[in-house]
C-alpha positions as CSV (number, residue, x, y, z in Angstrom):
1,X,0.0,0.0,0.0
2,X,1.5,3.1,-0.9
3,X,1.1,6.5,0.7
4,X,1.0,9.8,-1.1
5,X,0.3,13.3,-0.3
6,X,-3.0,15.5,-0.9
7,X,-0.9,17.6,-3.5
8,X,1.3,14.9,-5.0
9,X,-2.1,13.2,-5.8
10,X,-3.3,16.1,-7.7
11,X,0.0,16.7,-9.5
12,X,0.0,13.1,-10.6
13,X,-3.6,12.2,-10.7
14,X,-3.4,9.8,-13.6
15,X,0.0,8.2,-13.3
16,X,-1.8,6.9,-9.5
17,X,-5.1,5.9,-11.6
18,X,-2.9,3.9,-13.8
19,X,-1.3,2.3,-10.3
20,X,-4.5,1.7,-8.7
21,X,-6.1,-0.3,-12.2
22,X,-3.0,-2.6,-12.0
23,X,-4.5,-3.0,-8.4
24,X,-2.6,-1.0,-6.2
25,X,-4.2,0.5,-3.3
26,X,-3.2,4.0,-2.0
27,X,-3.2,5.8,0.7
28,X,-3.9,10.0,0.3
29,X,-2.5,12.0,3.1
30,X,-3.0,15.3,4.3
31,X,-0.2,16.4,6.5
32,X,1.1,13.0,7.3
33,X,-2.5,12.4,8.2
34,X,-4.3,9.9,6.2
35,X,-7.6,11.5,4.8
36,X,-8.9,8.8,1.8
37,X,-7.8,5.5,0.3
38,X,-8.1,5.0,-3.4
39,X,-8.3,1.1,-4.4
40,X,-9.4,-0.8,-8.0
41,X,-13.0,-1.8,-8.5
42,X,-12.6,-5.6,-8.7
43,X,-15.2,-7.1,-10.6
44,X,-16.2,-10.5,-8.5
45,X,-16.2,-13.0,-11.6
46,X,-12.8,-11.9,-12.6
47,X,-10.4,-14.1,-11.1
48,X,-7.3,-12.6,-13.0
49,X,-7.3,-9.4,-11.8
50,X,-7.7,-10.8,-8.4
51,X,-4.9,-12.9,-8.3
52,X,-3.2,-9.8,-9.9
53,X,-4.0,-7.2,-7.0
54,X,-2.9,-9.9,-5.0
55,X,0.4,-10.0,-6.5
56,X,0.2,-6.4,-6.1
57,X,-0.1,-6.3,-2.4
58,X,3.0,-9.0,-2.5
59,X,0.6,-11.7,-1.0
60,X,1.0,-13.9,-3.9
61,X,3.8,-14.8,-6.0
62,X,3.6,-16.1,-9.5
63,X,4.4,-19.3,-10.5
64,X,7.8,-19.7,-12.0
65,X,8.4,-23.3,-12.8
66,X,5.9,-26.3,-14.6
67,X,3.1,-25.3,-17.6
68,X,1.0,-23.3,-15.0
69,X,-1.2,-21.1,-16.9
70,X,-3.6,-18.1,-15.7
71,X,-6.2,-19.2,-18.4
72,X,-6.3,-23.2,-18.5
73,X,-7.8,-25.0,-16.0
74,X,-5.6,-27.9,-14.1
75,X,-7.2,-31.2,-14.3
76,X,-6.4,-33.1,-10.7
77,X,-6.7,-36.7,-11.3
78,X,-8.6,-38.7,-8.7
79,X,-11.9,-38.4,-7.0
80,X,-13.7,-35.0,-6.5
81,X,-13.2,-33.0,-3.5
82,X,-16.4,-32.9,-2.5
83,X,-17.0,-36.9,-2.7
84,X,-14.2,-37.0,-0.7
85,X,-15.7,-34.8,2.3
86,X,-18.9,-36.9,2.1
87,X,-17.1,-39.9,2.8
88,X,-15.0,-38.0,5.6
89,X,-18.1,-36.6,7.0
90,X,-19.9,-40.4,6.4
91,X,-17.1,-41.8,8.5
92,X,-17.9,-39.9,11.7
93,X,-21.2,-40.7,12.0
């Protein structure tokens, strides 16, 4: 999260708007005094631009090694995940 003064903001208004649609969240200050925070819209189907304002905030890394793509589904071999809960969940009773 970055932090930014009340005039800096208005001297720069768009190269901050540009920051904040790559997901970027900032923090406007008056003063040293935090007055607003300006963050991206993220639309809730779009899982790419979460993972991206993750990456962002340095929560997430990207993957570097295997054929891991952003767009392509990973088939996992084996039984679903939720048969698999049943059965744990048949179990205990």
């Amino acid at each position: 999260m970055k932090k930014i003064g009340l005039r800096e903001a208005n001297l720069h208004f768009s190269k901050f708007m540009k920051q904040v649609r790559d997901g970027e969240e900032i923090i406007v200050t008056e003063r040293g005094i935090p007055i607003a925070t300006i963050k991206p819209i993220i639309k809730k189907d779009n899982i790419l631009s979460k993972l991206k304002a993750l990456e962002q905030r340095g929560i997430l890394k990207p993957a570097t090694k295997g054929n891991i793509s952003n767009n392509v589904p990973l088939a996992i071999k084996g039984k679903p995940v939720s048969e698999i809960i049943i059965e744990d969940r048949e179990d205990r009773t």
